[in-house]
N, CA and C of each residue as an Amber inpcrd file, in Angstrom:
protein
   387
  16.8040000 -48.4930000 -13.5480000  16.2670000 -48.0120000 -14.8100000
  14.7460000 -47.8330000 -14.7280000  14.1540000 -48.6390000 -14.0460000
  12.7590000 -48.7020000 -14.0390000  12.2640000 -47.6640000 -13.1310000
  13.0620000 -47.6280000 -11.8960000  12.9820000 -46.0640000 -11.5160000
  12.6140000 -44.8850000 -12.0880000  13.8020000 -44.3180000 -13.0060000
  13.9300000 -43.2870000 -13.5520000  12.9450000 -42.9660000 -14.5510000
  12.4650000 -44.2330000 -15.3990000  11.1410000 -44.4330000 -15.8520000
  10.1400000 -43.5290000 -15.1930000   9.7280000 -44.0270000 -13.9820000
   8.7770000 -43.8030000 -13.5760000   8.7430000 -42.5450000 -13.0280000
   9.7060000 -42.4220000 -12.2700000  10.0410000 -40.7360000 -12.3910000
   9.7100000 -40.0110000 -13.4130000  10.2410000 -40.0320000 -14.3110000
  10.4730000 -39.2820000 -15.5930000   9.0540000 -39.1890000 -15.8460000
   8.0280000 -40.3650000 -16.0160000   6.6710000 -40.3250000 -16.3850000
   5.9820000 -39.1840000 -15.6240000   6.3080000 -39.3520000 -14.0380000
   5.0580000 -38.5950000 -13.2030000   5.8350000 -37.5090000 -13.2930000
   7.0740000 -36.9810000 -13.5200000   7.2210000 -35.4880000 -13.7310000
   6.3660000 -35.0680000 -14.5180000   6.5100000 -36.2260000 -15.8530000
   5.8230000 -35.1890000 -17.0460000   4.0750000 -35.4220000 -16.6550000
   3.2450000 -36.4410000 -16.0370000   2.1780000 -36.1020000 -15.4450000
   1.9580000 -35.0120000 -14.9260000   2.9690000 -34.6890000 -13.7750000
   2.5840000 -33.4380000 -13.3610000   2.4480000 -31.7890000 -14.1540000
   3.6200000 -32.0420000 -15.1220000   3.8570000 -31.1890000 -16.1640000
   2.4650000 -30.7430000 -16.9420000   1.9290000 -31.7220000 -17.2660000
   0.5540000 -32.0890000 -18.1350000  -0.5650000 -31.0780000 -17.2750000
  -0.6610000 -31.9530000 -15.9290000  -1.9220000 -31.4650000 -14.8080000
  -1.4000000 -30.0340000 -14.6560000  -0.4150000 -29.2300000 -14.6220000
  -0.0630000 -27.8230000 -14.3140000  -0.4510000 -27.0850000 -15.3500000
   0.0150000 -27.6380000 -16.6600000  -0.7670000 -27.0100000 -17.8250000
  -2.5690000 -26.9210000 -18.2890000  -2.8790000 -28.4930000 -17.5330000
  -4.4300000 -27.6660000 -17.8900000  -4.9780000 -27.3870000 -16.7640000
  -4.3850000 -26.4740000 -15.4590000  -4.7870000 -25.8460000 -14.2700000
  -4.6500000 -24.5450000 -15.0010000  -3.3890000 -24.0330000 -15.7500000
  -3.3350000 -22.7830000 -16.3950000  -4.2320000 -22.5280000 -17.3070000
  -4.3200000 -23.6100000 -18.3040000  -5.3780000 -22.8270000 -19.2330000
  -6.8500000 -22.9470000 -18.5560000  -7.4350000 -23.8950000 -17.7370000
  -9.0060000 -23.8620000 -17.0900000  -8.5890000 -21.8900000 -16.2830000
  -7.6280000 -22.0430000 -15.2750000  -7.5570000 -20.5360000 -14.9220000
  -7.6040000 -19.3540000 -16.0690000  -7.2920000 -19.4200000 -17.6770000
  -7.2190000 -18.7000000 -18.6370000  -8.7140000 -18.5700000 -18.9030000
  -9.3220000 -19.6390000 -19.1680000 -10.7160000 -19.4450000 -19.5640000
 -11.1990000 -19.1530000 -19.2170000 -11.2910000 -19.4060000 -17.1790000
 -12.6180000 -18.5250000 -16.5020000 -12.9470000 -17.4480000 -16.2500000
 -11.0370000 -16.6240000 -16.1950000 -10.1310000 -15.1020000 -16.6310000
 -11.2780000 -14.6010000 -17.8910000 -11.4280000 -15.4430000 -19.3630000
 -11.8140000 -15.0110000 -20.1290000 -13.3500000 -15.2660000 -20.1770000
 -13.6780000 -16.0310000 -19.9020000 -15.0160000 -16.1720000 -19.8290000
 -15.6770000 -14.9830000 -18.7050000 -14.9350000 -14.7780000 -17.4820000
 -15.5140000 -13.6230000 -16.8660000 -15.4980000 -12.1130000 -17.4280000
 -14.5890000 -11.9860000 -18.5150000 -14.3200000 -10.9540000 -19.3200000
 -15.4610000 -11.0480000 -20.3020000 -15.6530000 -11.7680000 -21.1520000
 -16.5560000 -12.0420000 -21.4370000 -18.0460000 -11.6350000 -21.6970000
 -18.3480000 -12.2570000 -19.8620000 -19.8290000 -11.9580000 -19.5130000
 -19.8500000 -10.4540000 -18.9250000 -18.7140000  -9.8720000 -17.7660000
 -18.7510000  -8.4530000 -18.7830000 -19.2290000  -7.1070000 -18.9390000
 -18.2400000  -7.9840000 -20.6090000 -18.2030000  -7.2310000 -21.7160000
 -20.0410000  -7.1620000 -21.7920000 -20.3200000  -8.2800000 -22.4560000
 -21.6680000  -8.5090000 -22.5190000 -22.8640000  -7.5320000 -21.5640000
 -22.4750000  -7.6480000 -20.4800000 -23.3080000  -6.9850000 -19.0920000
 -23.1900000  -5.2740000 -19.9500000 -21.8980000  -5.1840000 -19.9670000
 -21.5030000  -3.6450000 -20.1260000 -22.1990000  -3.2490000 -21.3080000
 -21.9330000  -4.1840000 -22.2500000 -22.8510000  -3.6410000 -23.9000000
 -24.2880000  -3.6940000 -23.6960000 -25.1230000  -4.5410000 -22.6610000
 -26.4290000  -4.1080000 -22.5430000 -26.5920000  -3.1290000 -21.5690000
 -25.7030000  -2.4140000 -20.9480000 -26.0980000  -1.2630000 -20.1200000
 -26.0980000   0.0010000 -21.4650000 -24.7240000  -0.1110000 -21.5550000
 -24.8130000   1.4970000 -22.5860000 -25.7650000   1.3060000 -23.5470000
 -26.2430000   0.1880000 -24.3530000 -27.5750000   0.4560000 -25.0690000
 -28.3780000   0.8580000 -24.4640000 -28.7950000   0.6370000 -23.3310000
 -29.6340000   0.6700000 -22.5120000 -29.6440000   2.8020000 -22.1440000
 -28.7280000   3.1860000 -21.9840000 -28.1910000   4.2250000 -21.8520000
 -28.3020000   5.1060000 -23.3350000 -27.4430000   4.3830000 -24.0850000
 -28.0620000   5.0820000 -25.6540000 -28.5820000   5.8060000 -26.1880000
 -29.9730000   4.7860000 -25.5790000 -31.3620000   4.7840000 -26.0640000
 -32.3230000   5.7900000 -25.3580000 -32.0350000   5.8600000 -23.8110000
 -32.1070000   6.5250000 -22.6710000 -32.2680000   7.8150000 -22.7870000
 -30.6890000   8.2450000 -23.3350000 -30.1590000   9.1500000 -23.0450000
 -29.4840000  10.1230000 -24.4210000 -30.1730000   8.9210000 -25.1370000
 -29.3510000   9.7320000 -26.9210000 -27.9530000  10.0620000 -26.7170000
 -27.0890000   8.8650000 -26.4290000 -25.6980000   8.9090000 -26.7230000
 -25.2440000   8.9020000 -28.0520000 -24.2950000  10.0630000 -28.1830000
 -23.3320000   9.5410000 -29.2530000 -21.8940000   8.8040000 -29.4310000
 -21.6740000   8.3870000 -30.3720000 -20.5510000   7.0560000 -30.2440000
 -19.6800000   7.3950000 -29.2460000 -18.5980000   8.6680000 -29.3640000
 -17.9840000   9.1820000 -28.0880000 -18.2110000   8.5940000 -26.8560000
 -19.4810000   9.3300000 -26.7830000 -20.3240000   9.2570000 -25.3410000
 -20.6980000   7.5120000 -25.0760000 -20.8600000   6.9980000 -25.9800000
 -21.0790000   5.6980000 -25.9170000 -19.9280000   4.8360000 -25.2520000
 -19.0760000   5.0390000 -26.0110000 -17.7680000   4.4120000 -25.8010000
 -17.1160000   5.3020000 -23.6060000 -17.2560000   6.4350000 -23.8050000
 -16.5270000   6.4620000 -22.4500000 -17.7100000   5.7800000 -21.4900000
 -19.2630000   5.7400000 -21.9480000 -20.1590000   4.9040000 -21.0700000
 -19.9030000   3.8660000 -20.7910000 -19.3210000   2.7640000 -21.8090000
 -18.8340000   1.9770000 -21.5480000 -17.9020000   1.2780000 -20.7040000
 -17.0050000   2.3600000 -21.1310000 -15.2190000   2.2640000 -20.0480000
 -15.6590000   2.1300000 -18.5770000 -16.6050000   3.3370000 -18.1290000
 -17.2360000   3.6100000 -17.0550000 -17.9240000   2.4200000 -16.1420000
 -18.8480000   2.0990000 -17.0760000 -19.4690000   0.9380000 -16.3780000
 -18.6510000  -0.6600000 -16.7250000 -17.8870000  -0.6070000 -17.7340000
 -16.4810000  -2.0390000 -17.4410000 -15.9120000  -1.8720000 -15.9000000
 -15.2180000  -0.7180000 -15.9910000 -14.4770000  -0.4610000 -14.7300000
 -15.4900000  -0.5870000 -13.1350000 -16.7880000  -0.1270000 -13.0200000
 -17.5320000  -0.6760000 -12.5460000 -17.7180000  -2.1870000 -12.2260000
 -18.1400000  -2.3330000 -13.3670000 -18.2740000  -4.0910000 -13.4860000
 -17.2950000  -4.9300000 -12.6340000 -15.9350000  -4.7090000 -12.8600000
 -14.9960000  -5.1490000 -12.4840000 -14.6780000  -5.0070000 -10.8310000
 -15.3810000  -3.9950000 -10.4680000 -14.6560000  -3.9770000  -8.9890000
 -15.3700000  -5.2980000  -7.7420000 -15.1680000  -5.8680000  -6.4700000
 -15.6090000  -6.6190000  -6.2260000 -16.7520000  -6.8370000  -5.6080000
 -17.3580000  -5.5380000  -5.4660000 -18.8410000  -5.4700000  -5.0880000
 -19.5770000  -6.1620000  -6.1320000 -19.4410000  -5.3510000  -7.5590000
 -20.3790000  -5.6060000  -8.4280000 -19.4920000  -7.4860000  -9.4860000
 -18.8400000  -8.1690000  -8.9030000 -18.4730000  -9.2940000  -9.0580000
 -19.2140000  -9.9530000  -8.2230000 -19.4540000  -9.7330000  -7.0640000
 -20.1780000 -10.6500000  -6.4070000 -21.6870000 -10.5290000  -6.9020000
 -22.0650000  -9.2110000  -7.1700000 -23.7140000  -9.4000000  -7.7220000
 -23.8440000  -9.8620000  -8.6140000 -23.0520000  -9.8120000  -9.7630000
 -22.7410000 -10.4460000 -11.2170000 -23.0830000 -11.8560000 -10.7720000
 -22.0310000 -12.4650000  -9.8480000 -22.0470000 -14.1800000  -9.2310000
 -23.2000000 -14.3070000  -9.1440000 -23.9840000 -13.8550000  -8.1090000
 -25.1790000 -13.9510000  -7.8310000 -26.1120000 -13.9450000  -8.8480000
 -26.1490000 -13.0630000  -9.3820000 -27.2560000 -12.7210000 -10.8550000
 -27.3030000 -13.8270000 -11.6860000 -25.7910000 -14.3170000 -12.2240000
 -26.0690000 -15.0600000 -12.9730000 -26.0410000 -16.5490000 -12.6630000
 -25.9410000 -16.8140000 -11.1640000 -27.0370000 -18.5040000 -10.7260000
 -28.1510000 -18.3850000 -10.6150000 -28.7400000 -16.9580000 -10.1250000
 -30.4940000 -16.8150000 -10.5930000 -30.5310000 -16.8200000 -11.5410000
 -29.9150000 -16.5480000 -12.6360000 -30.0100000 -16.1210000 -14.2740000
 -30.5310000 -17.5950000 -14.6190000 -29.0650000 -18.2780000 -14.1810000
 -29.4740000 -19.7890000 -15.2630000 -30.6380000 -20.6500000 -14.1710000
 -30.6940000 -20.3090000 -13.1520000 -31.9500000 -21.1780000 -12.3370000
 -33.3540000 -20.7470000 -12.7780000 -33.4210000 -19.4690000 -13.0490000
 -34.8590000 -18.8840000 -13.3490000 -35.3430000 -19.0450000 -15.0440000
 -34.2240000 -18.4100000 -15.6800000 -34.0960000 -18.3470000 -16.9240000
 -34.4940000 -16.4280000 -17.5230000 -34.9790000 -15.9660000 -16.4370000
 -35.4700000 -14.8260000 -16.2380000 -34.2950000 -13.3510000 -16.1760000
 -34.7210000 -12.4090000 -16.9920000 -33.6490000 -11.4450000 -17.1450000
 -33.2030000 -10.2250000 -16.2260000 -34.4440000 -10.9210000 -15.4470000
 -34.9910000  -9.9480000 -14.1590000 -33.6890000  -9.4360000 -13.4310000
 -32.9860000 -10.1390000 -12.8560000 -31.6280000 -10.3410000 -12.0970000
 -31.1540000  -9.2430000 -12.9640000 -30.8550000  -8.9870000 -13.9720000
 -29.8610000  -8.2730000 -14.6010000 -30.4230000  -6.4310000 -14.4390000
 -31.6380000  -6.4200000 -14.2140000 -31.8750000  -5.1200000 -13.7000000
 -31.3450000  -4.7500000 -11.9020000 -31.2300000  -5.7210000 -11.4140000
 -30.4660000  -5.6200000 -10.0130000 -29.4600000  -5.0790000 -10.1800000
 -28.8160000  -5.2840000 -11.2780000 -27.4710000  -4.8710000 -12.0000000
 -27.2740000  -3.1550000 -12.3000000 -28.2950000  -2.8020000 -12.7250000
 -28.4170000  -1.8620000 -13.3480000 -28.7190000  -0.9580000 -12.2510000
 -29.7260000  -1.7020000 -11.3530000 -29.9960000  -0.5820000 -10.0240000
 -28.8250000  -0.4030000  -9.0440000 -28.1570000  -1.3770000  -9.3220000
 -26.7360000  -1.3730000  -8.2680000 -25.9030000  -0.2090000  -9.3690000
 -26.1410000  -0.2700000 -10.7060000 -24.7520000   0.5690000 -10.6630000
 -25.6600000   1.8500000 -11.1110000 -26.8130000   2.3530000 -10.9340000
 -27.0840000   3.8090000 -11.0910000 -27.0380000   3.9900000  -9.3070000
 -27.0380000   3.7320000  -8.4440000 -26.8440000   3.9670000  -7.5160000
 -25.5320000   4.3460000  -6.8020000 -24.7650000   3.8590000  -7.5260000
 -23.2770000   3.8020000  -7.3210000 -23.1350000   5.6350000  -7.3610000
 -22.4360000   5.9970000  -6.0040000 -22.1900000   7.6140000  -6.6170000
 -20.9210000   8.0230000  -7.5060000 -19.8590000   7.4060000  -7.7370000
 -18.8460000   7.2470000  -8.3730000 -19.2610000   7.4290000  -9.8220000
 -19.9850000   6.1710000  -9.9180000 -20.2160000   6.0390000 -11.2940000
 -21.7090000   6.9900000 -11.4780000 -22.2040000   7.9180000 -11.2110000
 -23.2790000   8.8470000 -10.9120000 -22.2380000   9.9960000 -11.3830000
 -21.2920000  10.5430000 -10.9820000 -20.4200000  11.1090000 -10.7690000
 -19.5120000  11.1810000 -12.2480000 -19.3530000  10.0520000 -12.2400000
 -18.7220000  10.2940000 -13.5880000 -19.2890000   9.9330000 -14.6350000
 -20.2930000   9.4370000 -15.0230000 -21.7410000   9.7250000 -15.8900000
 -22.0230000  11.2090000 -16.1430000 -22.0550000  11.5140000 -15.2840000
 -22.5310000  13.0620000 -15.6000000 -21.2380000  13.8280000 -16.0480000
 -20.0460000  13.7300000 -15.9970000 -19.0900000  14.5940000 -16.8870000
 -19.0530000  13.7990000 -18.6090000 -19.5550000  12.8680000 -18.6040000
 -19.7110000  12.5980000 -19.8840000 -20.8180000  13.2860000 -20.6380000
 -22.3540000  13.2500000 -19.9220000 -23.1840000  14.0620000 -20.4960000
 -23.7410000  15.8110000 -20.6710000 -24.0960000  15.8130000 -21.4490000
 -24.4480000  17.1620000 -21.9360000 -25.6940000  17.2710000 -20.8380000
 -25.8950000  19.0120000 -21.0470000 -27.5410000  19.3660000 -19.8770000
 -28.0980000  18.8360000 -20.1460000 -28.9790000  18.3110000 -20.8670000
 -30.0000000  17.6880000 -21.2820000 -30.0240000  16.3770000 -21.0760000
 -28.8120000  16.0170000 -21.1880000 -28.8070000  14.4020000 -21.1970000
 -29.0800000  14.4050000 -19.6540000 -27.7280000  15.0950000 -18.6860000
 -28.1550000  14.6800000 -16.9060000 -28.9470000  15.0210000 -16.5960000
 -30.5060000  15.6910000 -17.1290000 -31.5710000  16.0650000 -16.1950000
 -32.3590000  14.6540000 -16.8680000 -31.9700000  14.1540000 -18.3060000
 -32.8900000  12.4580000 -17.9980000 -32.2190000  11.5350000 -17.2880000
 -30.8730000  12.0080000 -17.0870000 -29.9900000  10.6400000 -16.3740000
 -30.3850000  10.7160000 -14.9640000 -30.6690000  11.9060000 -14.2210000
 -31.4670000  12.4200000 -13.0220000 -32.5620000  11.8020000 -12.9540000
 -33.1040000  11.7780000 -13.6910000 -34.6910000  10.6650000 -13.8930000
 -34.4010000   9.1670000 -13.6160000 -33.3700000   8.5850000 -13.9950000
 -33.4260000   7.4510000 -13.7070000 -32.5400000   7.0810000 -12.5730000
 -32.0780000   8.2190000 -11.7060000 -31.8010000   7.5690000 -10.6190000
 -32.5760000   6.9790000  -9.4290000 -31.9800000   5.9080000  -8.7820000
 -33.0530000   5.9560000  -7.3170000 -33.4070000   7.1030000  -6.5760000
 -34.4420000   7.2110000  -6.2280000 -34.7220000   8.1370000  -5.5180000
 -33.5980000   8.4630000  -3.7540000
């Protein structure tokens, strides 16, 4: 009897420890969604403002540089950015960000079928040389 006890206990221990391995894996899922989202909403302002987007144009800027965000190049600079972020306190890092993804020809590429003439000869301006 005292067996089965104890059995029975460390199943459900383990039961317990599996469940908060899933949700810590849920949060960091969401917390990396998250930061982002965040990253992405200070680019297209950034762009906006730039470039005199309208909401449309705003919104596929967005999609553009999420989908960006997400791939694993710009995950690892993200990583990076943001342990300089919280070591420095400095926002500096986050323009690394920005130079990594106007450089990107993809996303160069499909920036410019979103904008009007006017807009890609300033979006031309802010590429790297």
């Amino acid at each position: 009897m005292k067996k089965l006890l104890v059995i029975v206990l460390a199943l459900i221990g383990m039961q317990l420890s599996a469940q908060d391995l899933n949700s810590l894996s849920s949060t960091t899922s969401s917390e990396s969604s998250s930061m982002i989202d965040k990253i992405a909403g200070d680019q297209v302002k950034k762009f906006a403002k730039k470039l005199n987007l309208n909401e449309s144009q705003q919104k596929m800027a967005s999609d553009l540089v999420v989908s960006q965000l997400k791939s694993p190049k710009f995950q690892k600079l993200i990583g990076d950015s943001a342990s300089k972020l919280l070591e420095s306190g400095s926002s500096d890092n986050l323009d690394g960000i920005s130079r990594a993804l106007l450089d990107e020809p993809k996303f160069q590429n499909d920036m410019k079928k979103v904008l009007d003439d006017d807009q890609k000869k300033e979006f031309s301006k802010m590429l790297p040389i």
